[in-house]
N, CA, C and O atoms as a CHARMM CRD file, in Angstrom:
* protein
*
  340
    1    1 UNK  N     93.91800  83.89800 109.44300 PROA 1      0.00000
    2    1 UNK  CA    94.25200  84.13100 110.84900 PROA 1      0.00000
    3    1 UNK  C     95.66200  84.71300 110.96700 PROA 1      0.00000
    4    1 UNK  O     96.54400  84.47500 110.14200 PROA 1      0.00000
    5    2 UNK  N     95.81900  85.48000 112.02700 PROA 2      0.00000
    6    2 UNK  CA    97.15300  86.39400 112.10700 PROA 2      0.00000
    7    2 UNK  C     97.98600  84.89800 113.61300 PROA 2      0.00000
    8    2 UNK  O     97.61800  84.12600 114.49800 PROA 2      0.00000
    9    3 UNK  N     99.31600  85.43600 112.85100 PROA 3      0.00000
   10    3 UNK  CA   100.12700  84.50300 114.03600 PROA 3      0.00000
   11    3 UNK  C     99.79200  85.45500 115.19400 PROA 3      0.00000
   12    3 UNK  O     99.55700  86.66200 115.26300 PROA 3      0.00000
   13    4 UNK  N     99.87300  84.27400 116.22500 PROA 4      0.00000
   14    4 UNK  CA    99.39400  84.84200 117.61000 PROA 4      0.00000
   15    4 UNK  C    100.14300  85.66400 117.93800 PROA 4      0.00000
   16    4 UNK  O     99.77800  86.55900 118.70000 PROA 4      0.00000
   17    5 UNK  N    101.28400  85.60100 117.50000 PROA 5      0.00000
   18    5 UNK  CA   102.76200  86.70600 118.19600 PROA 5      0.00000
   19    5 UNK  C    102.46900  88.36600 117.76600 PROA 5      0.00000
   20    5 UNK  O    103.05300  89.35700 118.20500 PROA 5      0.00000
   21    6 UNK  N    101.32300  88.29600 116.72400 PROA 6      0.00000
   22    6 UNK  CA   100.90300  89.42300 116.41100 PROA 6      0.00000
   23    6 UNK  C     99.59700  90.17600 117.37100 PROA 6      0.00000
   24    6 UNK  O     99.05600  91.27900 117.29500 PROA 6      0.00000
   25    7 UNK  N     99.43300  89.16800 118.15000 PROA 7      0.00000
   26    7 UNK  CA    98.05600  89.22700 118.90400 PROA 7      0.00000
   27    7 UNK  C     98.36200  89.39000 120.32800 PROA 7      0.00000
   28    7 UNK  O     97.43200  89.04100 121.05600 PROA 7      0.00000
   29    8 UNK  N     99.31600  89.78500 120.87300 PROA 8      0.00000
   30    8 UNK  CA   100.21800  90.11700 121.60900 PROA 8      0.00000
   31    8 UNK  C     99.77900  91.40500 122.15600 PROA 8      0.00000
   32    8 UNK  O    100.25700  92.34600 121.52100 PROA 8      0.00000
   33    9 UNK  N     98.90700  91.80100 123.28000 PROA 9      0.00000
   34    9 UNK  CA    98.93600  92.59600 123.51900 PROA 9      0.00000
   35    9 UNK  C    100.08500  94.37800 123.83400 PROA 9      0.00000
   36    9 UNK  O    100.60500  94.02000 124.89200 PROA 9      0.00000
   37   10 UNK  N    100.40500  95.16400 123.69500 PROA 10     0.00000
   38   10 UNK  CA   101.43600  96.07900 124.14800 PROA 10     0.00000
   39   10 UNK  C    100.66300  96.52200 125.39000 PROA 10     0.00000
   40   10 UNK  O    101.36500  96.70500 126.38400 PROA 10     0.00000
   41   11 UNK  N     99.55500  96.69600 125.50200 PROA 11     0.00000
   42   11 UNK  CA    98.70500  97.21600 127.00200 PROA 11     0.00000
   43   11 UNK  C     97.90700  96.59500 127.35600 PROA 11     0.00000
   44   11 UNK  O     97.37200  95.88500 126.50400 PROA 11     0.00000
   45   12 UNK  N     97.40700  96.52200 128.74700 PROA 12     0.00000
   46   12 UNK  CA    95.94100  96.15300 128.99300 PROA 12     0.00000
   47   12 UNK  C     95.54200  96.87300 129.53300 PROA 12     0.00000
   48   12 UNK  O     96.40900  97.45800 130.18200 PROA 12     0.00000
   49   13 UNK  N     93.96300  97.48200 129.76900 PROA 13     0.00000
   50   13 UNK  CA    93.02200  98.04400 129.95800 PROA 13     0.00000
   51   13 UNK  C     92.09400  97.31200 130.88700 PROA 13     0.00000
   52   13 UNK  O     91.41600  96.57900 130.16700 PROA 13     0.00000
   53   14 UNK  N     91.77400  97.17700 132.02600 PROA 14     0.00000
   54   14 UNK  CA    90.49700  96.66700 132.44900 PROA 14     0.00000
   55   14 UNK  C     89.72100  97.55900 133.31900 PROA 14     0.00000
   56   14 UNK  O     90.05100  97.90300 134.45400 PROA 14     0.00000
   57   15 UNK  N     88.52000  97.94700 132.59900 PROA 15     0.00000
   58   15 UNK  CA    87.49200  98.71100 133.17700 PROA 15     0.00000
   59   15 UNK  C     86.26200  97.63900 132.58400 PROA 15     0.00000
   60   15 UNK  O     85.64300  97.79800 131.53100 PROA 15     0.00000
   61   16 UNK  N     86.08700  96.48300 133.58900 PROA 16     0.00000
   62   16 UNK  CA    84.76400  96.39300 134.13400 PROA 16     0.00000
   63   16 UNK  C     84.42600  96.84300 135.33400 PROA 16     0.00000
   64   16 UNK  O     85.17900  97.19600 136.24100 PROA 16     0.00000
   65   17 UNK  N     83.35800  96.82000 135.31200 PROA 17     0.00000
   66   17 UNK  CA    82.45300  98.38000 136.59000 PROA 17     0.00000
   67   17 UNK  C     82.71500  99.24800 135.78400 PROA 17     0.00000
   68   17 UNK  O     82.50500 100.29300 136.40000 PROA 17     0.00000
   69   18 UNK  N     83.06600  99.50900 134.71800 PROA 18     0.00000
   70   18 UNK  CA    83.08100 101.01200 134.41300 PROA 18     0.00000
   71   18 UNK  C     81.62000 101.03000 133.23000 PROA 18     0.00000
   72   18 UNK  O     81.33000 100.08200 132.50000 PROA 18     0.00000
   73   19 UNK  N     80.98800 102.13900 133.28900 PROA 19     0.00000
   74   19 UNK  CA    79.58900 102.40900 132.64300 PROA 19     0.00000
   75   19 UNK  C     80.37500 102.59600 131.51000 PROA 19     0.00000
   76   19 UNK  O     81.59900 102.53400 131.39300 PROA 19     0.00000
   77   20 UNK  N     79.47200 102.84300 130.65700 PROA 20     0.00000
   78   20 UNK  CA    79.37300 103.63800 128.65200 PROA 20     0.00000
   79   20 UNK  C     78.74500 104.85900 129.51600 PROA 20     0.00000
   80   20 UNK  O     77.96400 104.98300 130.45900 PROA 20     0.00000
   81   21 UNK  N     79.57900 105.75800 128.60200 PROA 21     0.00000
   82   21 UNK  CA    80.26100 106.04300 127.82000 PROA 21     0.00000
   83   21 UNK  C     81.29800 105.79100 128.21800 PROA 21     0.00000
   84   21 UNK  O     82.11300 105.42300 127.37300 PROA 21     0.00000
   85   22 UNK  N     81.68300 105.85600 129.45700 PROA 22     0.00000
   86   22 UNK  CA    83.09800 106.78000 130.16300 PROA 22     0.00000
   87   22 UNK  C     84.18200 104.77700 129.65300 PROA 22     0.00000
   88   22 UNK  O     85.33100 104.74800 129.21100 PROA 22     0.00000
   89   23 UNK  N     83.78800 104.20400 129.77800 PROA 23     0.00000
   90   23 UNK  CA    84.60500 103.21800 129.00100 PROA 23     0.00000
   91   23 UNK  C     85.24300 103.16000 127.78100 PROA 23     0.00000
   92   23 UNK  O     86.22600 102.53000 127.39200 PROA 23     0.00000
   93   24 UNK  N     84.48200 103.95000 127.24600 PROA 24     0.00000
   94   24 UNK  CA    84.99100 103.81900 125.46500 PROA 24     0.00000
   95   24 UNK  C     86.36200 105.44400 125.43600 PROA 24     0.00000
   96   24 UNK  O     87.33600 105.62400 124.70500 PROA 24     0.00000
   97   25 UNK  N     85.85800 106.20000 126.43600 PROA 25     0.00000
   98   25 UNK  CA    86.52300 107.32300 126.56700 PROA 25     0.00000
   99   25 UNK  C     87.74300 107.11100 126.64900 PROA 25     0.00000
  100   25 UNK  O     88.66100 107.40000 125.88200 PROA 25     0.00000
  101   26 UNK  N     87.71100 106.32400 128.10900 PROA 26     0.00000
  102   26 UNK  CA    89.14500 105.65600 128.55000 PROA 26     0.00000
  103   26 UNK  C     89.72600 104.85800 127.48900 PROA 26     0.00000
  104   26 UNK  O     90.88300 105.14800 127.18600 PROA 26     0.00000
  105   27 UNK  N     89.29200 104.12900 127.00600 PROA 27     0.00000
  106   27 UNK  CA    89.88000 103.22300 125.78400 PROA 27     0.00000
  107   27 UNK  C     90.34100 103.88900 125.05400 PROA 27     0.00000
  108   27 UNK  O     91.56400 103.75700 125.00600 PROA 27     0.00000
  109   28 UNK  N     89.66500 105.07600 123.97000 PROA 28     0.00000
  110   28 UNK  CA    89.84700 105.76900 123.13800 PROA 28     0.00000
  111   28 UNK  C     91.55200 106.93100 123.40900 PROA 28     0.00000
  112   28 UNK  O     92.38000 107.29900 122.57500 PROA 28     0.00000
  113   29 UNK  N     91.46400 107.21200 125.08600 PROA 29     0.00000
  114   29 UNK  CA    92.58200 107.84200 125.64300 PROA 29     0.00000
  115   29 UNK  C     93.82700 106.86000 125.65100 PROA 29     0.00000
  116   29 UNK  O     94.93800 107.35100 125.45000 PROA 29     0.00000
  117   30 UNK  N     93.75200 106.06600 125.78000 PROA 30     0.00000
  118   30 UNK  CA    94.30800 105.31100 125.91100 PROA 30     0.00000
  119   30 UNK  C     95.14500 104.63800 124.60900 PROA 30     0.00000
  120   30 UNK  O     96.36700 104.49200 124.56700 PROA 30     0.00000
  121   31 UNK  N     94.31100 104.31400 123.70000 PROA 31     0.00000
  122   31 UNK  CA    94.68800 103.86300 122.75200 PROA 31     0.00000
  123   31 UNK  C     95.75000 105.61700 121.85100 PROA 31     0.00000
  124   31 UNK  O     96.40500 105.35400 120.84300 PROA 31     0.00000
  125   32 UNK  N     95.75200 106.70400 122.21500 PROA 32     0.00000
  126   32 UNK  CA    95.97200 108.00200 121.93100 PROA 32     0.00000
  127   32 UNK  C     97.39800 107.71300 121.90600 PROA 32     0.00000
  128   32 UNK  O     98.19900 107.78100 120.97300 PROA 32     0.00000
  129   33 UNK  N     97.58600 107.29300 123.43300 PROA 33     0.00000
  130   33 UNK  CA    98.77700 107.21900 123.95900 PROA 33     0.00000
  131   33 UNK  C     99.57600 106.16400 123.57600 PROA 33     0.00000
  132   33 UNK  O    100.71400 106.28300 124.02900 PROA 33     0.00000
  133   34 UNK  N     99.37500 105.00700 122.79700 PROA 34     0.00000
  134   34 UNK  CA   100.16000 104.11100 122.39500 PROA 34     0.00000
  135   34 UNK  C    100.79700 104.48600 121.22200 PROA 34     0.00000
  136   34 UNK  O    100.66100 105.68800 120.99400 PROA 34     0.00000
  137   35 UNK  N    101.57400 103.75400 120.23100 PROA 35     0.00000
  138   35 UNK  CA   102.36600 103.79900 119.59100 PROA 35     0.00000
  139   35 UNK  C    101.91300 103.55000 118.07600 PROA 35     0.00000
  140   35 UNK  O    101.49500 102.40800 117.88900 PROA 35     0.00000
  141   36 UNK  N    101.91100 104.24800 117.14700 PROA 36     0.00000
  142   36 UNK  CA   100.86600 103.58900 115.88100 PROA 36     0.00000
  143   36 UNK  C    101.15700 102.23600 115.56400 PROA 36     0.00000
  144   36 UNK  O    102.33800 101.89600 115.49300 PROA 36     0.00000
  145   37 UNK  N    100.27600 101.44200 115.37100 PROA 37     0.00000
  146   37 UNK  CA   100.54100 100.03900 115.56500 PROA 37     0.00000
  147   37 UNK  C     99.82600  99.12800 116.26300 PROA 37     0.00000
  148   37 UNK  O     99.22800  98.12500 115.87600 PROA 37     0.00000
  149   38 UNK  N    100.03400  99.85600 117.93200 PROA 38     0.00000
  150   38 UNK  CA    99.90600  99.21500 119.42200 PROA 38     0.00000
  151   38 UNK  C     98.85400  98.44800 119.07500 PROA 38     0.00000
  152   38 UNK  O     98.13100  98.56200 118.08500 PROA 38     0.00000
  153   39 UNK  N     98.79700  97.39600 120.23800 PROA 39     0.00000
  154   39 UNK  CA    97.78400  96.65100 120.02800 PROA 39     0.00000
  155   39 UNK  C     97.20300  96.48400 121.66500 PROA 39     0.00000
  156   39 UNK  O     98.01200  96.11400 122.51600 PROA 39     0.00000
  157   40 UNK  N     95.81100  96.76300 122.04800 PROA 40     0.00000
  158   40 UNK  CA    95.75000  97.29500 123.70000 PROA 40     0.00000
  159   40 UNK  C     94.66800  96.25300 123.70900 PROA 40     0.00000
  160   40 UNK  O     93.84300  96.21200 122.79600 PROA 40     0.00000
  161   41 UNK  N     94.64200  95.17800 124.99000 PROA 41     0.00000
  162   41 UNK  CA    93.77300  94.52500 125.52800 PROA 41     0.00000
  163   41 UNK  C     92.75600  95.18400 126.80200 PROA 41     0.00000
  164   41 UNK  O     93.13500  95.58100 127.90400 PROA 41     0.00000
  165   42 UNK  N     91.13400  95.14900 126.16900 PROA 42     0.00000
  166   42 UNK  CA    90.44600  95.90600 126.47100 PROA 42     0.00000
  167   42 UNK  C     89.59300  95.04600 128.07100 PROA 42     0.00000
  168   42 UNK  O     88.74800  94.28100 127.60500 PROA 42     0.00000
  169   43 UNK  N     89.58200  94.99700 128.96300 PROA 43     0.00000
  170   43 UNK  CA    88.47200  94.37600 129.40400 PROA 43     0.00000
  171   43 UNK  C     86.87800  94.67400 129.60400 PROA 43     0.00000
  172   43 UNK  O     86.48600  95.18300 130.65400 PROA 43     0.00000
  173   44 UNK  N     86.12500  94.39000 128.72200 PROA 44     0.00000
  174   44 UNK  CA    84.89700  94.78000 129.43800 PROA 44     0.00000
  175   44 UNK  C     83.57300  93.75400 129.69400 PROA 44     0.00000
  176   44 UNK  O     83.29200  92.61100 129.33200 PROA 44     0.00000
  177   45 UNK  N     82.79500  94.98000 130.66700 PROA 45     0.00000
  178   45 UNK  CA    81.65700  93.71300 130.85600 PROA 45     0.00000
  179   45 UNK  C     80.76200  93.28200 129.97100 PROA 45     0.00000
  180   45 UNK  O     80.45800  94.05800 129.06600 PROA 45     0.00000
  181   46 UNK  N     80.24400  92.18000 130.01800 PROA 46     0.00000
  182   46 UNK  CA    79.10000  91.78300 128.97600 PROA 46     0.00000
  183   46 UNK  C     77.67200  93.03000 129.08000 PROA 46     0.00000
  184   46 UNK  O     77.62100  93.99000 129.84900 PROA 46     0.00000
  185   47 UNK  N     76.61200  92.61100 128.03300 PROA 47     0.00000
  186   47 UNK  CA    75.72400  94.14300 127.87400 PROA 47     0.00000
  187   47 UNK  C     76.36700  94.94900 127.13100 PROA 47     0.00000
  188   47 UNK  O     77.25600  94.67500 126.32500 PROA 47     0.00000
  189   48 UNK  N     75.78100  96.29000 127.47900 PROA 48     0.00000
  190   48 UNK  CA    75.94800  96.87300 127.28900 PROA 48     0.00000
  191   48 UNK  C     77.68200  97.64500 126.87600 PROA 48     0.00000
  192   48 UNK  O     78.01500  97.98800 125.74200 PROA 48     0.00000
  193   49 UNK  N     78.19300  97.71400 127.61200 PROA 49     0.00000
  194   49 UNK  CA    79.57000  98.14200 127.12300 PROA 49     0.00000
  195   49 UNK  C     80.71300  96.89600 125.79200 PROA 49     0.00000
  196   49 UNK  O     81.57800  97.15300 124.95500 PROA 49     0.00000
  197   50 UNK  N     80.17200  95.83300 126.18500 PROA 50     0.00000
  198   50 UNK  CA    80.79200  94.82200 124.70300 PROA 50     0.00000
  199   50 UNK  C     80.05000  95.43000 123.71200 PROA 50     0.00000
  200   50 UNK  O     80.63200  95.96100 122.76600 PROA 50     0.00000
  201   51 UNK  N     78.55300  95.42700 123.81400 PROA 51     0.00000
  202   51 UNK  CA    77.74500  95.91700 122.86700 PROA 51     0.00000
  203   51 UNK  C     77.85600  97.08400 122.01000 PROA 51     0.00000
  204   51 UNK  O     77.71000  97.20400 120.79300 PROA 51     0.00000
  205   52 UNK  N     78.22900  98.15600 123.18300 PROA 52     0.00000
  206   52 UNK  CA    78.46100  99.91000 121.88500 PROA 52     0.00000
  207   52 UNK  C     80.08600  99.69800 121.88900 PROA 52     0.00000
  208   52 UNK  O     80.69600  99.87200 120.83400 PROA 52     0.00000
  209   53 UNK  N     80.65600  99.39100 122.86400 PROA 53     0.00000
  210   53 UNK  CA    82.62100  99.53800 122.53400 PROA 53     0.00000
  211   53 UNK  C     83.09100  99.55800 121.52300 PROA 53     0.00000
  212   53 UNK  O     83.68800 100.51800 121.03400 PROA 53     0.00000
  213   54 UNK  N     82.87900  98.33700 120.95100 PROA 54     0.00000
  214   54 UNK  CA    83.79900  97.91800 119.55800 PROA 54     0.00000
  215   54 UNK  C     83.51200  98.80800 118.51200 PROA 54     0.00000
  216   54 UNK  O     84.28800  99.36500 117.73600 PROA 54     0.00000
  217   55 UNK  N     81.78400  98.88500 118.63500 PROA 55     0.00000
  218   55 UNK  CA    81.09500  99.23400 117.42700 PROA 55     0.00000
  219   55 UNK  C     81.86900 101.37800 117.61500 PROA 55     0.00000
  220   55 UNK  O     82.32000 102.19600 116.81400 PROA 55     0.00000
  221   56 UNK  N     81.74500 101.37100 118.29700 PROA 56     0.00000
  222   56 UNK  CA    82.15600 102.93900 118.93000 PROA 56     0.00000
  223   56 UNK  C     84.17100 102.83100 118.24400 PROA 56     0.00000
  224   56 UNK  O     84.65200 103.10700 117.14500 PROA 56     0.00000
  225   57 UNK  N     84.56000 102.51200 119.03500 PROA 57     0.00000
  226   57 UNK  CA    86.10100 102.20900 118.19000 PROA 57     0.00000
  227   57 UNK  C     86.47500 101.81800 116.91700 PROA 57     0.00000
  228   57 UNK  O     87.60100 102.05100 116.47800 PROA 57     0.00000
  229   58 UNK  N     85.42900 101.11500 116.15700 PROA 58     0.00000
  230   58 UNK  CA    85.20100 100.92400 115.09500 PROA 58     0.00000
  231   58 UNK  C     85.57200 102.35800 114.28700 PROA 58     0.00000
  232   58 UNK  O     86.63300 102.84300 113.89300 PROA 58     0.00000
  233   59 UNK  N     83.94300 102.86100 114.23100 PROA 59     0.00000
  234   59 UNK  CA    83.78700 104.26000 113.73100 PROA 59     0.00000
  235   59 UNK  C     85.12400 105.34100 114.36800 PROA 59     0.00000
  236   59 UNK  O     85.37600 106.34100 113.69600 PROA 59     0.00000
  237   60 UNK  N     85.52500 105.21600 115.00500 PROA 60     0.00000
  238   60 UNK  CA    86.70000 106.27500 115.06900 PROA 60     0.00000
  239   60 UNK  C     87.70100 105.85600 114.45400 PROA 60     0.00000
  240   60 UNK  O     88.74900 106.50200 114.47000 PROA 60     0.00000
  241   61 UNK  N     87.60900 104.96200 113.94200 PROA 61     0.00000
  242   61 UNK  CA    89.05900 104.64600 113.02500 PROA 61     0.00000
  243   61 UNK  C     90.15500 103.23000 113.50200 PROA 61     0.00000
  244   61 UNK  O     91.18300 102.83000 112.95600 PROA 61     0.00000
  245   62 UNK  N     89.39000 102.69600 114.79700 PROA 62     0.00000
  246   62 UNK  CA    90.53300 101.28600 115.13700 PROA 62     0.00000
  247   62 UNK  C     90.15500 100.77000 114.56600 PROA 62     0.00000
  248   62 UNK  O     89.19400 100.98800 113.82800 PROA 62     0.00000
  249   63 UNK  N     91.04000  99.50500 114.75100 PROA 63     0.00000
  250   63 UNK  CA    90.75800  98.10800 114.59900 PROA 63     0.00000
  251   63 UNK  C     90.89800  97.45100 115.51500 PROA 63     0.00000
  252   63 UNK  O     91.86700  97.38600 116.27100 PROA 63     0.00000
  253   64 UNK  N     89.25400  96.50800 115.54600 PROA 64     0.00000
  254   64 UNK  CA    88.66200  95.44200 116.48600 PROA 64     0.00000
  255   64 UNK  C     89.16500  94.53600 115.56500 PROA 64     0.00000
  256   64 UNK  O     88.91700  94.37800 114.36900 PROA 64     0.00000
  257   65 UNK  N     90.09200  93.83400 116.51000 PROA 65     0.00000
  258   65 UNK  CA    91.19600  92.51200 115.60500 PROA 65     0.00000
  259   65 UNK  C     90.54900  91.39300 116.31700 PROA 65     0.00000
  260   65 UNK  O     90.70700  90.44900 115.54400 PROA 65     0.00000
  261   66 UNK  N     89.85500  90.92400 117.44100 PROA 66     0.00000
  262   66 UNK  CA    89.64700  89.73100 118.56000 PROA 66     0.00000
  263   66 UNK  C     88.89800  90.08100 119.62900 PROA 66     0.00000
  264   66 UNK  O     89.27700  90.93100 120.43400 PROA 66     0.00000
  265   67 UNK  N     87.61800  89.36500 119.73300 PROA 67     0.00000
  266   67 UNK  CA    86.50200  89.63100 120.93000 PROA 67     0.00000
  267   67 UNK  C     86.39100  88.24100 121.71300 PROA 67     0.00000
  268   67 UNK  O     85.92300  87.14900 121.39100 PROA 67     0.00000
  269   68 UNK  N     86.76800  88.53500 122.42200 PROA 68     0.00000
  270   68 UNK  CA    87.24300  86.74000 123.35400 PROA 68     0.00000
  271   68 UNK  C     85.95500  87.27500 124.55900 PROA 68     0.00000
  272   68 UNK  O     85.75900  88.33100 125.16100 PROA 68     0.00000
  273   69 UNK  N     85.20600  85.84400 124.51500 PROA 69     0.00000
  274   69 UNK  CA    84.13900  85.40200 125.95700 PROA 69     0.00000
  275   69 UNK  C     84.96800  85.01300 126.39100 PROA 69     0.00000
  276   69 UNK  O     85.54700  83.99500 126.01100 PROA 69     0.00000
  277   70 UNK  N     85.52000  86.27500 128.07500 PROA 70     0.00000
  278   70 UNK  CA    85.98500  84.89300 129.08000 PROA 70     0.00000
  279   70 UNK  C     85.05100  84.68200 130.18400 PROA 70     0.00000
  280   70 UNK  O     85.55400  84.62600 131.30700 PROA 70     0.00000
  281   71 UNK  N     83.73100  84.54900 130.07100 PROA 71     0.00000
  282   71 UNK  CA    82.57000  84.22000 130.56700 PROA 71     0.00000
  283   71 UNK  C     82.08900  85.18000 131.34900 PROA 71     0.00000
  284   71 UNK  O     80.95600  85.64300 131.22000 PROA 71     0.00000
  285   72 UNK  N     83.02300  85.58600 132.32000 PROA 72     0.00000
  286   72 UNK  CA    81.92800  87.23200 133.12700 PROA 72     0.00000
  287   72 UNK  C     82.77800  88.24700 132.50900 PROA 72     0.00000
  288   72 UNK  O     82.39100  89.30300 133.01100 PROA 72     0.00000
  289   73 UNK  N     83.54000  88.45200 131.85300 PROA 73     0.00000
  290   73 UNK  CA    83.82000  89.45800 131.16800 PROA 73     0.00000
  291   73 UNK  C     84.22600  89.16800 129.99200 PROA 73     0.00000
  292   73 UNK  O     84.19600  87.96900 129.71400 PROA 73     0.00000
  293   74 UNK  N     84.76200  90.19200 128.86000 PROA 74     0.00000
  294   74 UNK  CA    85.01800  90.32200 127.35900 PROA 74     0.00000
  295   74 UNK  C     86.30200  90.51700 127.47000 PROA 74     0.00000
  296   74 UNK  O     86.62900  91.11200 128.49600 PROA 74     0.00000
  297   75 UNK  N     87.25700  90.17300 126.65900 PROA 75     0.00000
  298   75 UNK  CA    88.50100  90.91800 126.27500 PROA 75     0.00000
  299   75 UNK  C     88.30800  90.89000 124.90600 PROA 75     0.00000
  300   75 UNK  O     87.98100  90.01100 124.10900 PROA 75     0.00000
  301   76 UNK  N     88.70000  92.52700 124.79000 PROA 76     0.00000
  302   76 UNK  CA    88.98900  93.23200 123.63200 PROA 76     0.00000
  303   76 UNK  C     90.08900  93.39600 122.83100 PROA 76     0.00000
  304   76 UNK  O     90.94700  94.13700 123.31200 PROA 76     0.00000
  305   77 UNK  N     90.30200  92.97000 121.84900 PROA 77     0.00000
  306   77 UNK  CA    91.92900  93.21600 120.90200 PROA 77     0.00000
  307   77 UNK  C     91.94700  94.50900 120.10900 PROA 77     0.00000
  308   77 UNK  O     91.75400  94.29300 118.91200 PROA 77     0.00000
  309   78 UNK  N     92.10500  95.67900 120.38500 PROA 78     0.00000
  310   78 UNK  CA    92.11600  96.90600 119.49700 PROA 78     0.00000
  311   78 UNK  C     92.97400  97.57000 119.06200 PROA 78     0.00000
  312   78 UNK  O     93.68000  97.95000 119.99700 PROA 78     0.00000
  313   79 UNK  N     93.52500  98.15400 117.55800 PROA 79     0.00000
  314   79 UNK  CA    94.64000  98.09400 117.69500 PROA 79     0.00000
  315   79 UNK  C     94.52000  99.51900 116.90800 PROA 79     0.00000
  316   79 UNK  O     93.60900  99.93800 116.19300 PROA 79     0.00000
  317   80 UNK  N     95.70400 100.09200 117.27100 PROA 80     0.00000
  318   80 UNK  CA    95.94400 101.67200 117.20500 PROA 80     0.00000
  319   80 UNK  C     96.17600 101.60700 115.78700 PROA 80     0.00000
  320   80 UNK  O     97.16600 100.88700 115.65800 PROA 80     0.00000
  321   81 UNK  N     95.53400 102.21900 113.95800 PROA 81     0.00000
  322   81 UNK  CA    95.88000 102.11900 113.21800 PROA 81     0.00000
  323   81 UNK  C     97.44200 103.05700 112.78200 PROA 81     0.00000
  324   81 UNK  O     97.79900 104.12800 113.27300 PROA 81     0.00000
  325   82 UNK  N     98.01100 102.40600 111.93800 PROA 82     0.00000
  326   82 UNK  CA    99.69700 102.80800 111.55300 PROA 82     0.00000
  327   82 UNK  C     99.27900 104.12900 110.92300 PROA 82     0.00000
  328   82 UNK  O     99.93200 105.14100 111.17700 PROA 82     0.00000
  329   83 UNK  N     98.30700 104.16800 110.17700 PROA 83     0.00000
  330   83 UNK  CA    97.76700 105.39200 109.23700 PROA 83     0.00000
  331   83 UNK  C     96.68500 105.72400 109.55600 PROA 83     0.00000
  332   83 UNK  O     95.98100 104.95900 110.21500 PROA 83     0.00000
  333   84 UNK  N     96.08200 107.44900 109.02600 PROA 84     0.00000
  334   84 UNK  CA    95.04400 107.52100 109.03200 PROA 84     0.00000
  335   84 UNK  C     94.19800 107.50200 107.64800 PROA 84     0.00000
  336   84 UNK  O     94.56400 107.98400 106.57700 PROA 84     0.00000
  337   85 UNK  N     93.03800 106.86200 107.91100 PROA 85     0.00000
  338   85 UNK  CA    92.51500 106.75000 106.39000 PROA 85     0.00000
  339   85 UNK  C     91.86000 107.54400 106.03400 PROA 85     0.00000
  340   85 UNK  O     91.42700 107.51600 104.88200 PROA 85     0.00000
């Protein structure tokens, strides 16, 4: 487990109501704009958008560090990698 001080969001993000794709878009823009490193708290809704998000940010190269149930919605821990691999 990482100390929490590492788990520290630098942004938050909340797009519930927002559909897939256009969620992962915003995230993906978003995460562009942070700092290599950053670490951006995602909100989304349960279904469908928890479901493809991560797996979608995944494959582009983040890291899904923490998927927290806060019962009607998800928060997301994603974090902008330092390098590219």
């Amino acid at each position: 487990m990482m100390p929490s001080s590492l788990l520290t969001p630098d942004a938050q993000l909340d797009l519930r109501g927002t559909p897939c794709p256009i969620n992962f878009v915003r995230t993906k823009l978003r995460l562009e704009k942070m700092p290599l490193g950053g670490l951006l708290e995602v909100w989304l809704d349960p279904g469908e958008p928890i479901e493809q998000v991560p797996d979608s940010l995944t494959m582009a190269g983040y890291v899904v560090e923490q998927i927290t149930d806060c019962s009607n919605y998800f928060s997301l821990l994603v974090r902008r990698p330092v390098a590219v691999q």
